[in-house]
CHARMM-style PDB file with segment names, atoms N, HN, CA, C and O in Angstrom:
ATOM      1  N   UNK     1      -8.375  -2.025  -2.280  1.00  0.00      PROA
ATOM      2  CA  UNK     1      -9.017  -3.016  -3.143  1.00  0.00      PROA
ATOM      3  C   UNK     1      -8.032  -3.501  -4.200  1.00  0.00      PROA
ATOM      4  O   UNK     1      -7.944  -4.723  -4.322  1.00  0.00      PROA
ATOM      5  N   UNK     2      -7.006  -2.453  -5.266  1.00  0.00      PROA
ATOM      6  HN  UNK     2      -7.077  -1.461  -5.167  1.00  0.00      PROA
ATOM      7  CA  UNK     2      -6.541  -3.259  -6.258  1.00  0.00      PROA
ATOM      8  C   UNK     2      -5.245  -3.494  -5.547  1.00  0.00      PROA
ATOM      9  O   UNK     2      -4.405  -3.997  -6.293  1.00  0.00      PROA
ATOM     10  N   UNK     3      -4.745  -3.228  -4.048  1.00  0.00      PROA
ATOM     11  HN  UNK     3      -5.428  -2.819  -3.443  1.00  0.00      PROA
ATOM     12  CA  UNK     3      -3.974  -4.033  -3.305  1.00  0.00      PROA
ATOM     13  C   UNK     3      -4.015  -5.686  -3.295  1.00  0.00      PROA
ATOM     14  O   UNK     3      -3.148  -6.467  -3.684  1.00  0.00      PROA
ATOM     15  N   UNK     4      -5.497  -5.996  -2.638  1.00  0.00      PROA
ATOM     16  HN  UNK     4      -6.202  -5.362  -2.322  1.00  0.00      PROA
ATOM     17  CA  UNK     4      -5.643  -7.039  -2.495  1.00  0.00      PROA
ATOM     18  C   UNK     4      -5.840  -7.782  -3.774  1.00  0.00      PROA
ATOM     19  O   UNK     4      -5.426  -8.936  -3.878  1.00  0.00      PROA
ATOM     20  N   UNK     5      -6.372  -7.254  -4.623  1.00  0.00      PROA
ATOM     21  HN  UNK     5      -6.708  -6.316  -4.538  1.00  0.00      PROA
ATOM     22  CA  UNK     5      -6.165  -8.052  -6.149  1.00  0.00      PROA
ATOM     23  C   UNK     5      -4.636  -8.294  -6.470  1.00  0.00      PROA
ATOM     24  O   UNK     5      -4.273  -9.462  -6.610  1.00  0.00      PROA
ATOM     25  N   UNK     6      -3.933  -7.514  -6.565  1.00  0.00      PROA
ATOM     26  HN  UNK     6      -4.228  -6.565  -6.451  1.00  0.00      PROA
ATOM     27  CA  UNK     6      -2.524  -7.650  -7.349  1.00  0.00      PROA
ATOM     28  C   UNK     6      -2.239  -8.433  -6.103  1.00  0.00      PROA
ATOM     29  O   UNK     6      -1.828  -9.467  -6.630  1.00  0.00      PROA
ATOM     30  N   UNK     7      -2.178  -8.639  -4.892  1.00  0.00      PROA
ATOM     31  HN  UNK     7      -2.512  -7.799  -4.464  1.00  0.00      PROA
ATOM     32  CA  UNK     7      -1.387  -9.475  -4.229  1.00  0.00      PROA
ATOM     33  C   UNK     7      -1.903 -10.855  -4.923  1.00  0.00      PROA
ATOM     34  O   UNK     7      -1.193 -11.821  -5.202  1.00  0.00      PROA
ATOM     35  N   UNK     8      -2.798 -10.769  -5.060  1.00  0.00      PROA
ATOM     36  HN  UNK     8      -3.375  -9.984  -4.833  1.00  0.00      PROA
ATOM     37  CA  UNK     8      -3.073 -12.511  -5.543  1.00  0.00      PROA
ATOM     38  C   UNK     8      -2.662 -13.475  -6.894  1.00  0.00      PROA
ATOM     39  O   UNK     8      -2.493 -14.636  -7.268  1.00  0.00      PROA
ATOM     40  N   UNK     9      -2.636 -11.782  -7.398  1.00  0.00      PROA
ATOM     41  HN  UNK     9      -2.774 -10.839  -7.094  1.00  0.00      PROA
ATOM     42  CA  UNK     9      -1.947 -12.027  -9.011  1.00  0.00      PROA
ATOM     43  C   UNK     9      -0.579 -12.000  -8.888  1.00  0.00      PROA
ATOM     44  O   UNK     9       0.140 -12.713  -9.587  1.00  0.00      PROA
ATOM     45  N   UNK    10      -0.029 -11.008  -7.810  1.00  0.00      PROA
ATOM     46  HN  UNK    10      -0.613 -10.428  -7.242  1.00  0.00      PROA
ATOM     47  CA  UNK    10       1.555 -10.885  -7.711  1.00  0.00      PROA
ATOM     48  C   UNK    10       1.692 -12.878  -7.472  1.00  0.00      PROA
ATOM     49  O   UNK    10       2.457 -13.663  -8.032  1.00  0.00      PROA
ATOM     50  N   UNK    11       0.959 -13.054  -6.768  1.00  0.00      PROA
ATOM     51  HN  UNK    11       0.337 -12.416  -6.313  1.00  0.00      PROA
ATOM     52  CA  UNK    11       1.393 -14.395  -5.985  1.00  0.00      PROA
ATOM     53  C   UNK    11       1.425 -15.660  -6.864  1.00  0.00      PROA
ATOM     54  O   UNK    11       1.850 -16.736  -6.444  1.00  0.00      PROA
ATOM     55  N   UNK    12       0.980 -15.477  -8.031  1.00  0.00      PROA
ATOM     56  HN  UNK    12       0.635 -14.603  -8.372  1.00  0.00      PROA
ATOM     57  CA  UNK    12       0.810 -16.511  -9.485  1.00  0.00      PROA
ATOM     58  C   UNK    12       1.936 -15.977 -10.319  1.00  0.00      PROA
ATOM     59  O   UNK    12       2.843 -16.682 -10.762  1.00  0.00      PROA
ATOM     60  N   UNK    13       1.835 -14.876 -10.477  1.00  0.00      PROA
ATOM     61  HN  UNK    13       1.098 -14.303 -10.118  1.00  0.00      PROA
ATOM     62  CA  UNK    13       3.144 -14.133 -11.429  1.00  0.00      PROA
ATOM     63  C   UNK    13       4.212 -14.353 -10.763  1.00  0.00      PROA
ATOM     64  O   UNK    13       5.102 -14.782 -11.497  1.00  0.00      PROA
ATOM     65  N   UNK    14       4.579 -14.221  -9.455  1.00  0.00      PROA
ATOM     66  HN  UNK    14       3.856 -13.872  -8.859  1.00  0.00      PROA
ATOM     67  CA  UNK    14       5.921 -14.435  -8.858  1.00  0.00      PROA
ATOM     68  C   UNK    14       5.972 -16.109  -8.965  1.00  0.00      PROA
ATOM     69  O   UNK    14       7.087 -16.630  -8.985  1.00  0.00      PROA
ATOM     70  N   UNK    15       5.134 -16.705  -9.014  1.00  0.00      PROA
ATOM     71  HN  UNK    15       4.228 -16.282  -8.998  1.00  0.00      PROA
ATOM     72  CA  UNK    15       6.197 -18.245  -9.449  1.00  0.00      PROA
ATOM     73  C   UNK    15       6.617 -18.346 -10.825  1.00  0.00      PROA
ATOM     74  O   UNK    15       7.779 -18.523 -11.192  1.00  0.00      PROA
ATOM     75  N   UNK    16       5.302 -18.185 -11.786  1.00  0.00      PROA
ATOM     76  HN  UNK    16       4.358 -18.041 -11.489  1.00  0.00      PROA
ATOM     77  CA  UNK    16       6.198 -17.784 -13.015  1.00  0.00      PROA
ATOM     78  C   UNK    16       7.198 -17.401 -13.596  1.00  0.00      PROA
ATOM     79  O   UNK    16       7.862 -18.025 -14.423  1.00  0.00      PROA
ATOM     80  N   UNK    17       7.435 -15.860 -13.008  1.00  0.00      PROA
ATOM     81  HN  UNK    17       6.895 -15.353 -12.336  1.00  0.00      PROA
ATOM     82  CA  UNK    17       8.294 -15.651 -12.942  1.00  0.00      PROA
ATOM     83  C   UNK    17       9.979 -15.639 -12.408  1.00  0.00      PROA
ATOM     84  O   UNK    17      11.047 -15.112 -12.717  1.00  0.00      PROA
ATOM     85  N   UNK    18       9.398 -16.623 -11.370  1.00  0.00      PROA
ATOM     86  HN  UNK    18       8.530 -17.051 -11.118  1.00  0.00      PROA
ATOM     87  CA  UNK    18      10.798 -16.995 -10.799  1.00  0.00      PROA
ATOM     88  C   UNK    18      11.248 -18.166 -11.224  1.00  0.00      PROA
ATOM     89  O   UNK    18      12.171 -18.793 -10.706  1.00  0.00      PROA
ATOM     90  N   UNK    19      10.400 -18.600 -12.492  1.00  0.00      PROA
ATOM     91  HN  UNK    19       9.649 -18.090 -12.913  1.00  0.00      PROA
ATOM     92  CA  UNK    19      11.087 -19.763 -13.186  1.00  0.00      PROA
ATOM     93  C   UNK    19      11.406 -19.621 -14.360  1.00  0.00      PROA
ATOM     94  O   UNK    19      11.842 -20.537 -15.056  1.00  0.00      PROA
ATOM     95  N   UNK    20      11.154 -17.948 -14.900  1.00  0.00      PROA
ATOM     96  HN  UNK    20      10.799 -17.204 -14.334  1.00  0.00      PROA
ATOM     97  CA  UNK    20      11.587 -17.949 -15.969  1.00  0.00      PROA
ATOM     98  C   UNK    20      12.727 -16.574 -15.333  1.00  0.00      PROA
ATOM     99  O   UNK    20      13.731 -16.304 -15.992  1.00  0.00      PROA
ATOM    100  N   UNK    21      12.578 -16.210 -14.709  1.00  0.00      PROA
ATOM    101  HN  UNK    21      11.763 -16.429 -14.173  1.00  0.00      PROA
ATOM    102  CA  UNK    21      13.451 -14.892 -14.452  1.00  0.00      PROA
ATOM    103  C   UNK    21      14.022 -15.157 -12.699  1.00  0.00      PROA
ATOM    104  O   UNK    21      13.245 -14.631 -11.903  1.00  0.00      PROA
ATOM    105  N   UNK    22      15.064 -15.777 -12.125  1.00  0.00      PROA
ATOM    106  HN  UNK    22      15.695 -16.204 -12.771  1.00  0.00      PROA
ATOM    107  CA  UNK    22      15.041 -15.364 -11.169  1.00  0.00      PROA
ATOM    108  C   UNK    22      15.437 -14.137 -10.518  1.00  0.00      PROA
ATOM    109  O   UNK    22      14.647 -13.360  -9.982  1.00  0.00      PROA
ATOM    110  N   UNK    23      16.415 -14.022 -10.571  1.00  0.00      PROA
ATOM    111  HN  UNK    23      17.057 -14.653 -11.007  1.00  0.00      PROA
ATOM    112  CA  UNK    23      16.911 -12.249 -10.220  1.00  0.00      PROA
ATOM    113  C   UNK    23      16.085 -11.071 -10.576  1.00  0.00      PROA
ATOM    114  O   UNK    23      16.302  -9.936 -10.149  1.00  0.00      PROA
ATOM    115  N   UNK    24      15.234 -11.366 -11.291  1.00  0.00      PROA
ATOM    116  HN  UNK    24      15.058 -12.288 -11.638  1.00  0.00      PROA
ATOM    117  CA  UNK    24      14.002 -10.595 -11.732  1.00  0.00      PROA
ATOM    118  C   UNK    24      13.115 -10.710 -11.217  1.00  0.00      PROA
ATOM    119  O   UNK    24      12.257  -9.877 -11.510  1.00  0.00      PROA
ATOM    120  N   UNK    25      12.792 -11.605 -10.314  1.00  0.00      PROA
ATOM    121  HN  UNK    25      13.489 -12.282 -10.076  1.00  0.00      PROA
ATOM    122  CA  UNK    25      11.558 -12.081  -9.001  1.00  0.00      PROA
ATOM    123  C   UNK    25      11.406 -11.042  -7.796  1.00  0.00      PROA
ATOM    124  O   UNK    25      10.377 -10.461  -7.452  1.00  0.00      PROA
ATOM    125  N   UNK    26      12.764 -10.947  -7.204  1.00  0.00      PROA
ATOM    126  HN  UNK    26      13.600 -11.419  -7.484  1.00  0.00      PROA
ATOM    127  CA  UNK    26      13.035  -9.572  -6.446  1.00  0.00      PROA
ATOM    128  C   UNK    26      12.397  -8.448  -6.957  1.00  0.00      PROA
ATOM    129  O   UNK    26      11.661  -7.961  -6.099  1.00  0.00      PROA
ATOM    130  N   UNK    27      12.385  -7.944  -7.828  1.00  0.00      PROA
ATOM    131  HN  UNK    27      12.984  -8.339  -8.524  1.00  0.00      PROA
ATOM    132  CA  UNK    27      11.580  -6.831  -8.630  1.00  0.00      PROA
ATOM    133  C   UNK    27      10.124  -7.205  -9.123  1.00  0.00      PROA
ATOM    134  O   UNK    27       9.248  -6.357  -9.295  1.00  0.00      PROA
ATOM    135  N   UNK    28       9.971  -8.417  -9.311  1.00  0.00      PROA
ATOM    136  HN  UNK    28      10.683  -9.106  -9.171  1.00  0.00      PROA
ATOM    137  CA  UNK    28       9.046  -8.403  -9.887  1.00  0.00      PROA
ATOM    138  C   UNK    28       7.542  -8.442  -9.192  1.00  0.00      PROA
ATOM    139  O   UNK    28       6.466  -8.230  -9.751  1.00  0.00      PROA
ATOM    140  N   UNK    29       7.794  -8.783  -7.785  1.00  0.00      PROA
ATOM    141  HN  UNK    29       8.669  -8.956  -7.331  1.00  0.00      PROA
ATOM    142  CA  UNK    29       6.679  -8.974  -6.946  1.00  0.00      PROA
ATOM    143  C   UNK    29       6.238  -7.388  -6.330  1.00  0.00      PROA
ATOM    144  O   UNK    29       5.212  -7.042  -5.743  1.00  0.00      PROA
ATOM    145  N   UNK    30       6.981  -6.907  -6.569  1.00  0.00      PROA
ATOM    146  HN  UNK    30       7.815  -7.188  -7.045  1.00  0.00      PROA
ATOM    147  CA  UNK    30       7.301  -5.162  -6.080  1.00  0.00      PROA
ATOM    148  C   UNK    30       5.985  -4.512  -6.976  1.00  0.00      PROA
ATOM    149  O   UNK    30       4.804  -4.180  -6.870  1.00  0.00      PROA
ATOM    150  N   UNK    31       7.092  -4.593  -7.910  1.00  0.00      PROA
ATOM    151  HN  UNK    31       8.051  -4.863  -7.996  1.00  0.00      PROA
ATOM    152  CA  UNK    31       6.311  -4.087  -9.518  1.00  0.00      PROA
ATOM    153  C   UNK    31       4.706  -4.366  -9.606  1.00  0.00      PROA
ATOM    154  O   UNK    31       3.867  -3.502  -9.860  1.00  0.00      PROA
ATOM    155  N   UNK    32       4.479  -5.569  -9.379  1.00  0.00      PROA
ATOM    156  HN  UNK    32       5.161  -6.270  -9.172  1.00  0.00      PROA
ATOM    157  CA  UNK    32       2.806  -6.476  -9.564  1.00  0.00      PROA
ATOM    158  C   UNK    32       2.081  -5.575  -8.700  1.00  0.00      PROA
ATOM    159  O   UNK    32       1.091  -4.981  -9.128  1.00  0.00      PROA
ATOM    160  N   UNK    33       2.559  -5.403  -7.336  1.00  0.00      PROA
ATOM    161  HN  UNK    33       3.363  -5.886  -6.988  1.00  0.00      PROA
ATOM    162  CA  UNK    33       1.744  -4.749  -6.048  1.00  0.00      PROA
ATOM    163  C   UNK    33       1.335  -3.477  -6.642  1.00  0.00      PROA
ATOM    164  O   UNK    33       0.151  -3.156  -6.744  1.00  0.00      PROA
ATOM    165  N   UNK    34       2.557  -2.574  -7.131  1.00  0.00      PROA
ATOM    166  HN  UNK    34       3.519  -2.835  -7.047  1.00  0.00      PROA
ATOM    167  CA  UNK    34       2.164  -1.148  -7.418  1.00  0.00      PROA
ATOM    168  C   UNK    34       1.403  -1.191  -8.531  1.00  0.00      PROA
ATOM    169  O   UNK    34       0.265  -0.796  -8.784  1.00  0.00      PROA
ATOM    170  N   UNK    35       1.946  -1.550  -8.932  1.00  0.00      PROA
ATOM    171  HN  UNK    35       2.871  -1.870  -8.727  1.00  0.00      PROA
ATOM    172  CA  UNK    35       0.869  -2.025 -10.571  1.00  0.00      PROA
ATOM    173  C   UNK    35      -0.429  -2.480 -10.659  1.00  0.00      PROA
ATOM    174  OT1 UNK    35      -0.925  -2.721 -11.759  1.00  0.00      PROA
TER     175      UNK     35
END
């Protein structure tokens, strides 16, 4: 269940973040899932 939540949030946060951080995108979609 909070799989499928954070994927959806990973999936809003990873554009964000890959426009404010790219090299930090690699990590950061990782991070969202476990999180």
């Amino acid at each position: 269940m909070y799989i499928t939540v954070d994927v959806k949030v990973s999936t809003v946060g990873t554009s964000v973040a890959s426009r404010l951080i790219r090299p930090a995108t690699a990590l950061a979609p990782f991070d969202v899932v476990i999180t």
